[in-house]
Structures are given as C-alpha cells and as structure tokens.
MARBA-3410 file (N, C-alpha, C, O; in Angstrom, 1 decimal):
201
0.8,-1.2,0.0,0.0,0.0,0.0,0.9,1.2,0.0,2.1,1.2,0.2 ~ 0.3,2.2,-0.2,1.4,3.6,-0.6,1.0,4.4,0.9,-0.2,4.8,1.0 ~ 1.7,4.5,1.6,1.8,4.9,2.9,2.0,6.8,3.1,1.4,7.4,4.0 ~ 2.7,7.4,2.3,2.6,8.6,2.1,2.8,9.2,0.8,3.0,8.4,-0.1 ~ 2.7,10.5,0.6,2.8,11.0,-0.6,2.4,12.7,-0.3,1.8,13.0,0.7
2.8,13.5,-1.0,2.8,14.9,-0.7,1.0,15.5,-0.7,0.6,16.1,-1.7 ~ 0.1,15.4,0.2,-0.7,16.1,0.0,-1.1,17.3,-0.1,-2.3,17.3,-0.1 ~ -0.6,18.5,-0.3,-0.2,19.6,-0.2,-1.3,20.4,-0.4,-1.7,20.1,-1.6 ~ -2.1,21.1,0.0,-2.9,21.3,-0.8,-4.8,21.2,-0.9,-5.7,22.0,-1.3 ~ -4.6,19.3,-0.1,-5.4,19.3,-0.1,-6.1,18.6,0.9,-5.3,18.8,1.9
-7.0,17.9,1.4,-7.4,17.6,3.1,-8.6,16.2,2.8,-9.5,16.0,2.0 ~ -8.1,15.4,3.8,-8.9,14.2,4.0,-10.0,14.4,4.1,-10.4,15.2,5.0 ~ -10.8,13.9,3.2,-12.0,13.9,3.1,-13.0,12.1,3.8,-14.0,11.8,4.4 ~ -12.2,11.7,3.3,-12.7,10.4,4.1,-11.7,9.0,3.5,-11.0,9.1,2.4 ~ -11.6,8.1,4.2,-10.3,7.3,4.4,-10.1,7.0,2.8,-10.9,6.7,1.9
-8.3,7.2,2.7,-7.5,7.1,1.3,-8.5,8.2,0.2,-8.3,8.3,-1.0 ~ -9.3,8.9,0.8,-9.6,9.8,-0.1,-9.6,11.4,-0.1,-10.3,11.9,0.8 ~ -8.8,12.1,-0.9,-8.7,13.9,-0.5,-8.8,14.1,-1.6,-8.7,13.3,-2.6 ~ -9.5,16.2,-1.5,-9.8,16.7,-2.1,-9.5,18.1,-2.1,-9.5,18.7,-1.0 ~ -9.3,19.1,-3.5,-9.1,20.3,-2.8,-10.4,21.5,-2.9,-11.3,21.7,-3.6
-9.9,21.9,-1.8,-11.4,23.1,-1.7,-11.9,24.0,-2.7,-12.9,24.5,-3.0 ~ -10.4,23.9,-3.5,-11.1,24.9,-4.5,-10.9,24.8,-5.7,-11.2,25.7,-6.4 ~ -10.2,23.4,-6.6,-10.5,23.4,-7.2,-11.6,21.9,-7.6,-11.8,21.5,-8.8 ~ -12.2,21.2,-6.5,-12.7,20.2,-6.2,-11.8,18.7,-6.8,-12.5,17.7,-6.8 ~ -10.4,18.5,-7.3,-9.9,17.8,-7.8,-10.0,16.8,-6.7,-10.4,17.2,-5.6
-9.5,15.5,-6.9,-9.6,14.6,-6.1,-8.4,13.5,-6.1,-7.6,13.6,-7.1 ~ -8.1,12.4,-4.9,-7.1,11.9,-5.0,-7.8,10.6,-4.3,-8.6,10.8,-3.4 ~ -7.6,9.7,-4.6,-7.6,8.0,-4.1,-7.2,7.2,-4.4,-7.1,6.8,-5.5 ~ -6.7,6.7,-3.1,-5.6,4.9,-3.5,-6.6,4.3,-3.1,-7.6,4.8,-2.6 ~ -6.6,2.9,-3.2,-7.4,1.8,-2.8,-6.3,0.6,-3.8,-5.8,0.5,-4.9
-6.4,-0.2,-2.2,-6.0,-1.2,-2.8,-6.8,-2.9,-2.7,-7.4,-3.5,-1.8 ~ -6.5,-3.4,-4.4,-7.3,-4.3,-4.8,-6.8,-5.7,-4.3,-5.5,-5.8,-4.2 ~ -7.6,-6.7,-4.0,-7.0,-8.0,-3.9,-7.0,-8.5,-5.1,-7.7,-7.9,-6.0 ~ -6.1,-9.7,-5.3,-6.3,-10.6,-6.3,-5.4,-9.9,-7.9,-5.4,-8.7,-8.2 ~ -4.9,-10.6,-8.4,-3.4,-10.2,-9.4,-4.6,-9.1,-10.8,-5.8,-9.3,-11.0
-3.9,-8.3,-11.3,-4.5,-7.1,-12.3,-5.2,-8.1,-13.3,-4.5,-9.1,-13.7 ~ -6.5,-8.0,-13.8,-6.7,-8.2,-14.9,-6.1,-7.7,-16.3,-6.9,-7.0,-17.0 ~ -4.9,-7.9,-16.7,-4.6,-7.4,-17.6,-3.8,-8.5,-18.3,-2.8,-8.9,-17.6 ~ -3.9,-9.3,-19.8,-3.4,-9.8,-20.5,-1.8,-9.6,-21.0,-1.1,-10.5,-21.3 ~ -1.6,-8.4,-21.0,0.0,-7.8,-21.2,0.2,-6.4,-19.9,-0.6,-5.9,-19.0
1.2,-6.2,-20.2,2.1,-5.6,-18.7,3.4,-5.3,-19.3,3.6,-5.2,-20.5 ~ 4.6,-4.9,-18.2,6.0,-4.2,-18.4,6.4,-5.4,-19.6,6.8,-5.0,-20.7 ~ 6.3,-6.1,-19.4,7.1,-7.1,-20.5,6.6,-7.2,-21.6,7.0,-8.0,-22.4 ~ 5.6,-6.2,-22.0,5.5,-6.0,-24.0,4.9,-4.9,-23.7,3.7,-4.8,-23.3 ~ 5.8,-3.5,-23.8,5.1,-2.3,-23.6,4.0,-1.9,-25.0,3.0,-1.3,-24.8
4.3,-2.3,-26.1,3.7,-1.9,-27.1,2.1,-2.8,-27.2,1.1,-2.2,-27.6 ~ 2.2,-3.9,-26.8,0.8,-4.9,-26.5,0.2,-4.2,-25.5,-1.0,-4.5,-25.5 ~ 0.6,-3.5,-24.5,0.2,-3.2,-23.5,-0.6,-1.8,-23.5,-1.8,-1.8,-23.1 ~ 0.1,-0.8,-24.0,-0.3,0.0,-24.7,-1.5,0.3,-25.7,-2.5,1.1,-25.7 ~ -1.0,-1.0,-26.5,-2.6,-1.2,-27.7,-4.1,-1.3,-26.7,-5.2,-0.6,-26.8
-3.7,-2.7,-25.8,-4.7,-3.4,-25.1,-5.6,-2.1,-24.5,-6.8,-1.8,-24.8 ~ -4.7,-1.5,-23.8,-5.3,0.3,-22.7,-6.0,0.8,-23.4,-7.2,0.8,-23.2 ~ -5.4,1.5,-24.7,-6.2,2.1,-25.8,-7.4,1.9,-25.9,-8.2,2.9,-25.9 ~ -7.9,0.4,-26.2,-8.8,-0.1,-26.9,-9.9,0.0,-25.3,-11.1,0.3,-25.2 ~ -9.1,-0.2,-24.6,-10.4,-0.4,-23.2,-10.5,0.9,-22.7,-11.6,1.0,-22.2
-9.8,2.4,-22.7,-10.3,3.5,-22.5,-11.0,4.0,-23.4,-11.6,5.0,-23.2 ~ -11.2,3.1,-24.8,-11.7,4.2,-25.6,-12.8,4.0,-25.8,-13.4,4.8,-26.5 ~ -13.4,2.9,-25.1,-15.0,2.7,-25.3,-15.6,3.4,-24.2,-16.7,3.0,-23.9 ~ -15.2,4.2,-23.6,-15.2,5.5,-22.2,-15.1,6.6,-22.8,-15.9,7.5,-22.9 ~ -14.1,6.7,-23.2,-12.9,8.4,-23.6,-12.0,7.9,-24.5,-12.2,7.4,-25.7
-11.1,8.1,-23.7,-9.5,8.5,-24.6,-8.6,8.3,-23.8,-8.5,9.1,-22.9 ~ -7.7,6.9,-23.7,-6.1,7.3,-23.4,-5.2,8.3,-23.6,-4.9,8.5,-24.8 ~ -4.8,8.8,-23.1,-3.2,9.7,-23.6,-2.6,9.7,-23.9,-2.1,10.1,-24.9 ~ -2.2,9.0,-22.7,-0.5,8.1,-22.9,-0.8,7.2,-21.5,-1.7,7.3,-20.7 ~ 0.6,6.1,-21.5,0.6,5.5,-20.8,2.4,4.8,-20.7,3.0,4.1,-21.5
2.7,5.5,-19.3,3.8,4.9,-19.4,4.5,4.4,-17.8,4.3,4.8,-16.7 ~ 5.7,3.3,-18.4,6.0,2.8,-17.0,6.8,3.9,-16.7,7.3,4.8,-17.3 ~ 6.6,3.4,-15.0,7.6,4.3,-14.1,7.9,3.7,-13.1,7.6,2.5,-13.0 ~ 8.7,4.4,-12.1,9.3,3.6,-11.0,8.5,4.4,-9.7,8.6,5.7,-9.6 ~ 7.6,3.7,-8.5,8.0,4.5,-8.0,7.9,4.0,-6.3,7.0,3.5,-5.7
9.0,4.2,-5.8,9.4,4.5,-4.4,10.3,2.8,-4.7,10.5,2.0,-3.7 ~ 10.9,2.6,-6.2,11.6,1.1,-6.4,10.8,0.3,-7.0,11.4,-0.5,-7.8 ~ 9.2,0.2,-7.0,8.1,-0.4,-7.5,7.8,-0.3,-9.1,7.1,0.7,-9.5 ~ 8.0,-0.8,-9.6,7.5,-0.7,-11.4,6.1,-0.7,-11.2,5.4,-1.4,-10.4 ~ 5.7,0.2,-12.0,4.2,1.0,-12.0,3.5,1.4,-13.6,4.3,1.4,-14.6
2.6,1.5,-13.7,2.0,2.1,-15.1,1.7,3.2,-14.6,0.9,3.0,-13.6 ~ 1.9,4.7,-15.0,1.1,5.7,-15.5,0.3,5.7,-16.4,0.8,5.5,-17.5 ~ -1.5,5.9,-16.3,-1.9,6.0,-16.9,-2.6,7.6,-16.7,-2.8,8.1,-15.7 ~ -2.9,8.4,-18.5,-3.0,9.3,-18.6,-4.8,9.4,-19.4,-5.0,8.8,-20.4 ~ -5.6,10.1,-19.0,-6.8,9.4,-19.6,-8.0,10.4,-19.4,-8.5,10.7,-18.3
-8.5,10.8,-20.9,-10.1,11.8,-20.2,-11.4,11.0,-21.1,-11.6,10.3,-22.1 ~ -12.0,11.7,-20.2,-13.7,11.3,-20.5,-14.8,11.9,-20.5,-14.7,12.9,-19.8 ~ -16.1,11.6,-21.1,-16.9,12.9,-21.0,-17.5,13.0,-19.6,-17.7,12.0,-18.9 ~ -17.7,14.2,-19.2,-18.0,14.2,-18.0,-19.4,13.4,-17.5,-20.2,13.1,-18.4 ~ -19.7,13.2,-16.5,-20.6,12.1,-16.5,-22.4,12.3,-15.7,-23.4,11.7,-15.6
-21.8,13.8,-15.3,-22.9,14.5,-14.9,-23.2,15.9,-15.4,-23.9,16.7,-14.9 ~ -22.2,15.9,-16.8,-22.9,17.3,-17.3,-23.2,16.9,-18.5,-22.7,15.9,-19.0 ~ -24.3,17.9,-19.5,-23.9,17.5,-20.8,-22.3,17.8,-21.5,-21.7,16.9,-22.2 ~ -22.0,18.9,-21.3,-20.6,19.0,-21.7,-19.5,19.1,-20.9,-19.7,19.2,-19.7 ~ -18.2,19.0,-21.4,-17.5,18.8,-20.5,-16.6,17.6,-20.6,-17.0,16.6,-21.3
-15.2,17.5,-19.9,-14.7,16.4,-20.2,-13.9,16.1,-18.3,-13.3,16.9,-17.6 ~ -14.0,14.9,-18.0,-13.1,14.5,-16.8,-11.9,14.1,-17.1,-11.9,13.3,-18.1 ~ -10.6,14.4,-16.5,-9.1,14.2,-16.9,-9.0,13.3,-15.6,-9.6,13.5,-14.6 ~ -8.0,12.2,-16.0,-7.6,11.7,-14.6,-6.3,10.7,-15.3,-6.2,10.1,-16.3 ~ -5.2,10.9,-13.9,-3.9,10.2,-13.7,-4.4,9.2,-12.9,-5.2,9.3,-11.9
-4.0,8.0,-13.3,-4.1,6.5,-12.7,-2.7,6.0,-12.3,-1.8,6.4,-12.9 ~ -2.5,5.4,-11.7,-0.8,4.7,-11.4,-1.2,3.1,-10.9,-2.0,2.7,-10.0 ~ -0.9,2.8,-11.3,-1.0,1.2,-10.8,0.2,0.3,-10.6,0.9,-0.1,-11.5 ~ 0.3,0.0,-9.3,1.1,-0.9,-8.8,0.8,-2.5,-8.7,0.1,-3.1,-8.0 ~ 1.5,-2.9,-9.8,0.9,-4.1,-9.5,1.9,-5.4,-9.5,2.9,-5.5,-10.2
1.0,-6.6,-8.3,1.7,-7.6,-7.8,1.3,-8.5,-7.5,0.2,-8.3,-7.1 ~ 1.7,-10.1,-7.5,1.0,-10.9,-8.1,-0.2,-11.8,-7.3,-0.6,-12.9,-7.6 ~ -1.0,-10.7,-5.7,-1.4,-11.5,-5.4,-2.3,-10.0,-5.0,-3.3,-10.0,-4.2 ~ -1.9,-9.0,-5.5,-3.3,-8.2,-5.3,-2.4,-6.3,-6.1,-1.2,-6.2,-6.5 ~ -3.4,-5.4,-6.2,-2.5,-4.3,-6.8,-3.2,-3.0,-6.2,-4.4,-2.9,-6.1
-1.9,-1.8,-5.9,-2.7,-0.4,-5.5,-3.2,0.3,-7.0,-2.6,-0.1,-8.0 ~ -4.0,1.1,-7.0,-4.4,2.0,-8.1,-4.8,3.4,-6.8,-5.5,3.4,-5.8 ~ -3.9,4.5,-7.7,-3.9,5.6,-7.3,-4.3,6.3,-8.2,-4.0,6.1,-9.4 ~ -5.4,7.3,-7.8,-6.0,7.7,-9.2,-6.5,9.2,-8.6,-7.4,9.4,-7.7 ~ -5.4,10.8,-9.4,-5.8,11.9,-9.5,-7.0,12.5,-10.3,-6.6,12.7,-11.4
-8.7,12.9,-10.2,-9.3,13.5,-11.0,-9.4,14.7,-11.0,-9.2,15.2,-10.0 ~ -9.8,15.4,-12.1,-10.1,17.1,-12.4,-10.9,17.0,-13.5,-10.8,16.3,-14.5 ~ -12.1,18.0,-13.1,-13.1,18.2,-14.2,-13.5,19.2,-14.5,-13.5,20.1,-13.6 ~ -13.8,19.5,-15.5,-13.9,20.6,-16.3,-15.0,21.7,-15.9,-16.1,21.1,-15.8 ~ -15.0,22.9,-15.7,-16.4,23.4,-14.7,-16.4,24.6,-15.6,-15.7,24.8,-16.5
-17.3,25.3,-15.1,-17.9,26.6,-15.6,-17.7,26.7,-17.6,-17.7,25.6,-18.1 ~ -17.7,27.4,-18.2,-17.4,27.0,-19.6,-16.3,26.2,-20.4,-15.3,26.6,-20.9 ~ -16.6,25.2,-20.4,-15.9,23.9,-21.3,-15.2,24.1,-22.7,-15.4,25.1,-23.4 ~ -14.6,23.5,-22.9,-13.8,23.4,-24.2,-12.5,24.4,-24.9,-11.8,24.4,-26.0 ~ -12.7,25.2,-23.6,-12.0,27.0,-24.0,-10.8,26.1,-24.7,-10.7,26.0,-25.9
-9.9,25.5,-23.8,-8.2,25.0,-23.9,-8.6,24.6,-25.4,-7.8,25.2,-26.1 ~ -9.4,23.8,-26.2,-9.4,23.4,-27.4,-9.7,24.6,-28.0,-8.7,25.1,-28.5 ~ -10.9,25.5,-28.1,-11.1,26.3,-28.9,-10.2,27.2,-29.3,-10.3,27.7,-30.4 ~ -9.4,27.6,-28.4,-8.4,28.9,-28.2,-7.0,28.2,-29.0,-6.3,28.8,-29.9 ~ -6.8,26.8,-28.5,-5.7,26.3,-29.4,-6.1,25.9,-31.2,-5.4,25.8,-32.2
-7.2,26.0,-31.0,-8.0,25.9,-33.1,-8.0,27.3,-33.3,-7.2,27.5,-34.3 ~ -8.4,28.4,-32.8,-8.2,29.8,-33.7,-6.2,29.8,-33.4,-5.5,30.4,-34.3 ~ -5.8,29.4,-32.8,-4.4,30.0,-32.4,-3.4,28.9,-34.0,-2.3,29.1,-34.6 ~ -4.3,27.7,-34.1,-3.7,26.9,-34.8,-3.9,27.0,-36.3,-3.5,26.2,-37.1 ~ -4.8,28.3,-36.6,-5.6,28.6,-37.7,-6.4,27.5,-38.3,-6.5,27.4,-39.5
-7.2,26.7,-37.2,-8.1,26.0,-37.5,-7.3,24.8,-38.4,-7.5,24.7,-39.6 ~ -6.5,23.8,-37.8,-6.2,23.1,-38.7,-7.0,21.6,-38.9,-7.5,20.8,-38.1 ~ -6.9,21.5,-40.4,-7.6,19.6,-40.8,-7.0,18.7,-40.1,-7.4,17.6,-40.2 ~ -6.0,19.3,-39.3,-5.2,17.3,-38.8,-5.3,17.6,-37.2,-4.5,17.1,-36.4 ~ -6.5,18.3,-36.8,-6.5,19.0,-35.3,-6.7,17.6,-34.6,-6.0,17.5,-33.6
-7.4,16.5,-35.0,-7.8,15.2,-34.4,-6.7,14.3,-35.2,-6.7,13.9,-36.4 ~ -5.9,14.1,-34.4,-4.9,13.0,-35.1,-5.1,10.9,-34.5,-5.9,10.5,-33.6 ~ -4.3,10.3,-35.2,-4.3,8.8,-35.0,-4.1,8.8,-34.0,-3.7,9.8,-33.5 ~ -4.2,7.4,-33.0,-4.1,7.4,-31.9,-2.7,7.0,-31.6,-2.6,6.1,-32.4 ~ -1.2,7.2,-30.8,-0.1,7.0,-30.9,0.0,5.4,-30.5,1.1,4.9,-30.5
-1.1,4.8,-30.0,-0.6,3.2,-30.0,-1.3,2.4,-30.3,-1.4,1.3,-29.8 ~ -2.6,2.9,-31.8,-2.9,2.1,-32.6,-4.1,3.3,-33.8,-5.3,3.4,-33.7 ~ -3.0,3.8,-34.8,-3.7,4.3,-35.5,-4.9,4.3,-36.0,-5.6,5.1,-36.7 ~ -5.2,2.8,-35.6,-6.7,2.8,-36.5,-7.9,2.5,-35.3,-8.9,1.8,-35.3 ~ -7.6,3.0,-34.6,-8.4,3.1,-33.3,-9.2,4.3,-33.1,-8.7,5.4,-33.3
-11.1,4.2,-32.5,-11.4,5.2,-33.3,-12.3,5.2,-31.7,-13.3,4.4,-31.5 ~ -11.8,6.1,-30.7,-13.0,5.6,-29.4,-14.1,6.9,-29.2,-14.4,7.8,-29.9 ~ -14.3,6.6,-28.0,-15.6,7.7,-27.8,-15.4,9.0,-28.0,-16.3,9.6,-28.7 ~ -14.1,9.8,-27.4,-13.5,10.3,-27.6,-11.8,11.0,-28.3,-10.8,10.8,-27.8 ~ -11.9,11.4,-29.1,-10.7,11.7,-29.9,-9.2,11.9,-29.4,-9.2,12.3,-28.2
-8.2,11.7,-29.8,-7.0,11.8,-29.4,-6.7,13.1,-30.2,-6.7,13.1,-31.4 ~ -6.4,14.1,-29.6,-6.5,15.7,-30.8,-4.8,16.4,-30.4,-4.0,16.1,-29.6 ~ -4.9,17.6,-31.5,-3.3,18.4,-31.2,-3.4,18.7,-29.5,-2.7,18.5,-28.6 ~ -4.8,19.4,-29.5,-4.9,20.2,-27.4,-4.4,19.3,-26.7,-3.8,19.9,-25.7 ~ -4.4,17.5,-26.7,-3.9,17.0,-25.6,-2.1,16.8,-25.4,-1.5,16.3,-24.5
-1.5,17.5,-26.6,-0.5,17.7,-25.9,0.3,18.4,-24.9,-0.1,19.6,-24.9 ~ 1.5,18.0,-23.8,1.6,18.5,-22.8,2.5,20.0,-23.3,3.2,20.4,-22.4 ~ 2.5,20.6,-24.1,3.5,21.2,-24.8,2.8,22.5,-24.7,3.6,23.4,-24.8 ~ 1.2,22.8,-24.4,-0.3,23.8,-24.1,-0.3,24.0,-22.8,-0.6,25.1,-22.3 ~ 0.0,23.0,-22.0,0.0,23.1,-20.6,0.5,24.5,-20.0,-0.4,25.0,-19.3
1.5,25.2,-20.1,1.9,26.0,-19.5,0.8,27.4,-20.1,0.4,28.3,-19.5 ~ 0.7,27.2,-21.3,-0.6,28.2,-21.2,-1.7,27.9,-21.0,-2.6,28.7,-21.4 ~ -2.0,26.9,-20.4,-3.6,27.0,-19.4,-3.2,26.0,-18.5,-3.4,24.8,-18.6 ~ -2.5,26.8,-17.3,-2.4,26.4,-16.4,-3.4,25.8,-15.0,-3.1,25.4,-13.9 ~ -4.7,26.1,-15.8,-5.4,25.8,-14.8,-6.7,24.8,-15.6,-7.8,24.6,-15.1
-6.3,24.4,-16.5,-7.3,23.3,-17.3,-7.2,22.3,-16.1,-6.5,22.3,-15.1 ~ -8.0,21.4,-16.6,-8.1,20.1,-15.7,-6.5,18.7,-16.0,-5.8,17.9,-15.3 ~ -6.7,19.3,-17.5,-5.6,18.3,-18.4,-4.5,18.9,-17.6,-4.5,18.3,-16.6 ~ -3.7,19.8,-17.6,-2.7,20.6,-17.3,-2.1,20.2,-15.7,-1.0,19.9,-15.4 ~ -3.4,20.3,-14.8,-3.3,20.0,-13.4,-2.8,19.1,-13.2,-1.8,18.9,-12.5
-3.9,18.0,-14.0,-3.6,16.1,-13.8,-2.0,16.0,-13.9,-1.4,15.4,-13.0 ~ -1.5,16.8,-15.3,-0.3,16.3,-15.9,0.8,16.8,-14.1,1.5,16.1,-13.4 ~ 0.6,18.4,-13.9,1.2,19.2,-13.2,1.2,18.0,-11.6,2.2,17.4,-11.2 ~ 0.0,18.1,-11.3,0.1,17.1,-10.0,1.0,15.4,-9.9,1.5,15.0,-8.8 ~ 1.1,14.6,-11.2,1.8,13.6,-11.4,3.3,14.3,-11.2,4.1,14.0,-10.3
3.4,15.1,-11.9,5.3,15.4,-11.9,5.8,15.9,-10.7,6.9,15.6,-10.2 ~ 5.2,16.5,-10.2,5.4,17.0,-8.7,5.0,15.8,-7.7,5.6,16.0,-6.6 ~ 4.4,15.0,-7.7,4.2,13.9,-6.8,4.8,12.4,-6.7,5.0,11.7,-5.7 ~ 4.9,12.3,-8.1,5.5,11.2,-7.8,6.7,10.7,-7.1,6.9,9.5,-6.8 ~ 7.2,11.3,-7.0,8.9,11.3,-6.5,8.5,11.2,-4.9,9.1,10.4,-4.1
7.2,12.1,-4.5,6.9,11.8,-2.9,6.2,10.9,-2.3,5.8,11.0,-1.1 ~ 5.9,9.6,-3.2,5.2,8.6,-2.7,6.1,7.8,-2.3,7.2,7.8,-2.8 ~ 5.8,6.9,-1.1,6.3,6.0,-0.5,5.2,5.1,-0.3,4.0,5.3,0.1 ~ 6.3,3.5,-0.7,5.6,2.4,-0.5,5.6,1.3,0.8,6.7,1.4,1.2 ~ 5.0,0.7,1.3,4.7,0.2,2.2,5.8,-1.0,2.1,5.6,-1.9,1.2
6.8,-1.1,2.9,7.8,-2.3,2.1,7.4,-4.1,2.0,7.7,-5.0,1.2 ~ 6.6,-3.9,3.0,5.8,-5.5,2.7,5.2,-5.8,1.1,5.5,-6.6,0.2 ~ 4.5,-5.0,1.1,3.8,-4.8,-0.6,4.8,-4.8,-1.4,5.0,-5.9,-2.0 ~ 5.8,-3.7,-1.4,7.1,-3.7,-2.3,7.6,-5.0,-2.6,8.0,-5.3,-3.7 ~ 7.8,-6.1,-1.1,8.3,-7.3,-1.3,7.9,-8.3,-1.9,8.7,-9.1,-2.1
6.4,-8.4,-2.4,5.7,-9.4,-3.1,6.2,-9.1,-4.1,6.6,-8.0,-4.5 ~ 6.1,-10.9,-4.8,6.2,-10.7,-6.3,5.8,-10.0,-7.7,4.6,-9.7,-8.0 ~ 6.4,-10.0,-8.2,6.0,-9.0,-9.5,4.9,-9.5,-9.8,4.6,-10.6,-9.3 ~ 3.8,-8.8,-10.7,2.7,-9.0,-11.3,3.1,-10.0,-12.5,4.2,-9.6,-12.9 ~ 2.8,-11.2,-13.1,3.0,-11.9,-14.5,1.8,-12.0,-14.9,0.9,-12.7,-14.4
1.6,-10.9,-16.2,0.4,-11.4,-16.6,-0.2,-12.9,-17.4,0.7,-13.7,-17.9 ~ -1.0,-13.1,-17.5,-1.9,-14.1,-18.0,-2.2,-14.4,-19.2,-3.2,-15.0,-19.0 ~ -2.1,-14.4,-20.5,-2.4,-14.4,-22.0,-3.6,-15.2,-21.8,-4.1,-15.2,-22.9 ~ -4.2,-15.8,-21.1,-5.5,-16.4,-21.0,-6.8,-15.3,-20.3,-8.0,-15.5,-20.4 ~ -6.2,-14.2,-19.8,-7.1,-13.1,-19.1,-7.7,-11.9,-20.6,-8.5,-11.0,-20.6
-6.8,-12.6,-21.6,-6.9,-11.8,-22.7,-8.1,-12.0,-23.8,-8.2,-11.3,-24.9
END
C-alpha cells in the first residue's frame, strides 16, 4: 500500500480519499485484492499499450501510458479523459498509477473536471492553430483506433503552461510533482512481480 505521498494542498475527506477546496480535484488509492486483470504488462510495452487504448476508448480517450518507477516499485502511469458524466458537456481528466503484484495491486487515481465553460483550452488552441484539418490525429498506440473520444493536437503537454489551470494541465502538473513523494509500504514492495496471463486476454 502507498503509505505517504505529498498532500499539499489538499485535506482528507474520508479514508484514502482527499480533495481540494477549490478546485474540487480529487485523489484515491485503494487497494485491490487478487493479481490485475490485464493480459500484457512491463514485458510488452507496445501490447500493453494497444490493449489500454482499446479499453479507455469505449469510455474516452487514453493519452498516454507509461512505466515508471516508484518508491523502487514498477508501475504504469496511466493518462486518460472522458466525458463528464454528470454534465452534458465537459470532459473528466484523470492520472491513474498502478502498482501491480502478483497477489493483489494499489491504483492511485488523481481526477479534475472541467467546470464553468468547457472546451475553452481546445477552442483557443483551433483559432491560435488557424483551424487546422489534422486538429484530431491517430491514436499513438494504434492508429486505426477510433474511441468515444478523440485523441486531438490540445492534448499535448506542450499547451499546458498556457492554461495552467485546465483540468488536463493540473492532472499532468500534480503527477510530476508527486510522484517522487510517494512511498511504498515495504511488505507490498516485497511481493512478487505482477505476471500477466495471455488467458485473461
């Protein structure tokens, strides 16, 4: 289990779960019993990759998704938005991290959602882009992949510093600054690696 990590910011709301006051973003670990459902893992990043894609996209949209290390622990970052789920418009961004091991796995998961008028961060990057035809591009881990939501130029992290306060921007901003402050529970750390299953597939 992930024992600390920088809350800064924001205040327990009720067990493994915080939030902040003002911009209502949210933070929760929970941890799962029983080894990840997932057919591929660290040992075929590019299968692994595809696989995500295809299961965020009948929701949203993956981002990206990449391993990391943290507190010694091999982990997935996952990066991922969706339409919001109690408005008509609007989109939810959320960082996922998953720790996983072969007899149960943590998922840490940052959300931020999009409030008051929606879509500005896209619109403002289409007039600034002079409106371009390739504004919605292929998806980077399986071009012919077509989900609920689009993979577009706005989700790159490269816009972030000019809208510092999107939901996308935050998600990205809160993972880089945090990760480095998590610490893992060393019993957990000591279980065996996750091996995925090609039969879970």
């Amino acid at each position: 289990m992930i024992t600390h990590f920088d809350t800064t910011g924001f205040r327990l709301v009720q067990d493994h779960t915080w939030q902040h006051p003002h911009t209502g973003d949210q933070i929760t670990v929970e941890l799962v019993p029983g080894p990840l459902n997932e057919p591929y893992w660290l040992e075929d990043l590019a299968a692994m990759r595809r696989k995500l894609a295809h299961s965020y996209g009948e929701a949203g949209c993956l981002i990206e998704a990449t391993p990391v290390e943290i507190d010694g622990v091999p982990a997935v970052y996952q990066l991922s938005k969706f339409p919001h789920p109690a408005a008509p418009t609007g989109q939810v961004f959320s960082a996922t991290l998953y720790l996983a091991k072969s007899t149960c796995f943590v998922v840490m998961t940052y959300l931020a959602e999009e409030q008051g008028i929606t879509g500005m961060r896209e619109a403002q990057l289409n007039v600034q882009l002079g409106m371009p035809k390739n504004w919605v591009l292929p998806h980077p881990y399986d071009p012919e992949l077509r989900g609920r939501l689009p993979f577009h130029r706005g989700d790159d992290p490269a816009w972030d510093t000019q809208f510092p306060e999107h939901p996308l921007s935050r998600v990205r901003a809160w993972f880089g600054r945090t990760a480095g402050t998590i610490q893992v529970d060393p019993a957990f750390a000591a279980l065996p690696d996750f091996v995925p299953s090609r039969g879970s597939d």
